[in-house]
C-alpha positions as CSV (number, residue, x, y, z in Angstrom):
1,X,164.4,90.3,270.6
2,X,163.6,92.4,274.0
3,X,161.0,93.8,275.7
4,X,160.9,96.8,277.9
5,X,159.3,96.2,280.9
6,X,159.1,98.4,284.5
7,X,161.8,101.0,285.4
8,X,163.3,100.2,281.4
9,X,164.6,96.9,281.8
10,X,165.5,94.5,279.1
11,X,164.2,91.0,279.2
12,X,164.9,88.9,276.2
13,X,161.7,87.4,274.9
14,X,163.0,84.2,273.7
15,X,163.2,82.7,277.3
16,X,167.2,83.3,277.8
17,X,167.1,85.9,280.4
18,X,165.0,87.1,282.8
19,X,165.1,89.7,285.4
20,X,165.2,88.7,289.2
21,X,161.9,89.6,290.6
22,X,160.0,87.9,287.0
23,X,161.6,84.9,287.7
24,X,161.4,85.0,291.5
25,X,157.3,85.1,291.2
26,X,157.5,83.0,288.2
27,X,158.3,79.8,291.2
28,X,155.8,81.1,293.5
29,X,152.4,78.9,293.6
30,X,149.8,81.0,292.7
31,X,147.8,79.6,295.3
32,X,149.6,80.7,298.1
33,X,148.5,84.2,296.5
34,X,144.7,83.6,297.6
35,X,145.7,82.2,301.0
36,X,147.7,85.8,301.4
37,X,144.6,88.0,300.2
38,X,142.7,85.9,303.1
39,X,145.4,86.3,305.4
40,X,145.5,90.3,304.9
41,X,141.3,90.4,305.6
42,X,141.1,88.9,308.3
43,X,144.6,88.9,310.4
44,X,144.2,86.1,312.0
45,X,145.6,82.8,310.5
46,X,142.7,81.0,312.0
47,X,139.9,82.9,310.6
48,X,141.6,82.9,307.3
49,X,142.0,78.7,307.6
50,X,138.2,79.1,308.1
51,X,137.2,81.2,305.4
52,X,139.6,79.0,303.6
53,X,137.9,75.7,304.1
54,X,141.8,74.8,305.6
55,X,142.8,73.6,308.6
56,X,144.9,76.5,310.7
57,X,148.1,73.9,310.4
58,X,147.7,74.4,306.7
59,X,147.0,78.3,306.6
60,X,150.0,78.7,308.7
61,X,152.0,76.4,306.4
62,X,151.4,78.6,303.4
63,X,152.2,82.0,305.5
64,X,155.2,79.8,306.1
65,X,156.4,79.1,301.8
66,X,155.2,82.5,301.3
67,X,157.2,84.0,304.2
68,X,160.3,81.7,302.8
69,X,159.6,82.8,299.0
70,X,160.1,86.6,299.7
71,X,162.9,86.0,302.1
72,X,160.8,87.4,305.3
73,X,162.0,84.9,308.0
């Protein structure tokens, strides 16, 4: 069985196969997705630590996996 998904691709539904960019944000850490949205507001990794509740070390450490995950080094 398949699905359709964006631009018309086939995924099977039974778990076999599954594009790249599904599976690539299927392995990311959905937390790191909140510490991005702060990142963006306030462009600045130590505001964002604040706002947070992190440490900067640890703010900058997530812009770090998240950096790594989409292949932006």
């Amino acid at each position: 069985m398949t699905a359709n998904l964006v631009m018309g691709t086939a995924v099977s539904l039974d778990g076999d196969t599954m594009p790249r960019p599904l599976a690539h944000l299927a392995n990311l850490d959905l937390n790191l997705l909140v510490a991005l949205r702060e990142l963006l507001r306030e462009r600045s990794v130590t505001r964002a630590a604040e706002r947070l509740g992190v440490t900067q070390p640890a703010a900058s450490a997530a812009l770090s996996r998240l950096r790594r995950h989409f292949g932006d080094e």
